[in-house]
C-alpha positions in Angstrom: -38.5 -9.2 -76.4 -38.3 -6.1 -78.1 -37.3 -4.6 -74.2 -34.1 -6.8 -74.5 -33.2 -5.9 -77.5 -33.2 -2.2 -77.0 -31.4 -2.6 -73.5 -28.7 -4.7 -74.9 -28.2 -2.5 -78.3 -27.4 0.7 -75.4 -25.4 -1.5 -73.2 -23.3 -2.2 -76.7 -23.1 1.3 -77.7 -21.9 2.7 -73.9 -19.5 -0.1 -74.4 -18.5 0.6 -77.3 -17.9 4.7 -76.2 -16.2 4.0 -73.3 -13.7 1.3 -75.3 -13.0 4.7 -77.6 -12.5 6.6 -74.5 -9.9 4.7 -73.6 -7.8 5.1 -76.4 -7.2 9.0 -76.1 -4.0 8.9 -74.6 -2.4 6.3 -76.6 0.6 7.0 -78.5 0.9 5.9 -82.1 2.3 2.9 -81.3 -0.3 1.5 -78.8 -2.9 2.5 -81.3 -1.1 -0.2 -84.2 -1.2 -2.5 -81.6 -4.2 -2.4 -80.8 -5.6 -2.0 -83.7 -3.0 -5.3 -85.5 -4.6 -7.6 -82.4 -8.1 -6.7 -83.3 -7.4 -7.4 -86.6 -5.5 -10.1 -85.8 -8.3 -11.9 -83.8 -10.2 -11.7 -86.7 -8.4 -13.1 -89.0 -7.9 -16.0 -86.9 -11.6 -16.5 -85.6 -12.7 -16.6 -89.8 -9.7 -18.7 -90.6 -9.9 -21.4 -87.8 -13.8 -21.4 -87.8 -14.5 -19.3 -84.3 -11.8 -21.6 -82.3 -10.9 -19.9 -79.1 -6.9 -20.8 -79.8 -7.3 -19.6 -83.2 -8.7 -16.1 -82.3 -6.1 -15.7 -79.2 -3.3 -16.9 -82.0 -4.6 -14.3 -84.7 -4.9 -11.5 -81.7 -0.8 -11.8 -80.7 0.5 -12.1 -84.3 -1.5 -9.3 -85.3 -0.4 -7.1 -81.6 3.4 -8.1 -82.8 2.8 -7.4 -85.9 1.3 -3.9 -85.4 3.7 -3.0 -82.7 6.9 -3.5 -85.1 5.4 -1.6 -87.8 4.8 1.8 -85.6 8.7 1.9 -84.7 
């Protein structure tokens, strides 16, 4: 058990590295977005109770929202 565990902490972390990788080249405005969708997602995972349509919902209010505030 404690195997897993390790393996799936590293597999989270490399994930996690290469998902910050990714955002190097992003102009201020793609960063809001991203960051308003994650947000977003979260918001509507807690406020709907982990629904799937909830989370998605949350995730593109919060993307429009972020998006309008970096113009």
């Amino acid at each position: 058990m404690k195997m897993i565990h390790k393996v799936s902490i590293n597999a989270l972390a490399v994930a996690m590295f290469l998902g910050l990788g990714g955002c190097s080249g992003m102009s201020a405005q793609d960063k809001s977005t991203a960051i308003g969708a994650g947000v977003g997602a979260v918001g509507g995972a807690v406020l709907t109770g982990g629904s799937a349509v909830g989370t998605v919902g949350g995730a593109a209010v919060g993307g429009v929202i972020g998006h309008e505030l970096k113009k």
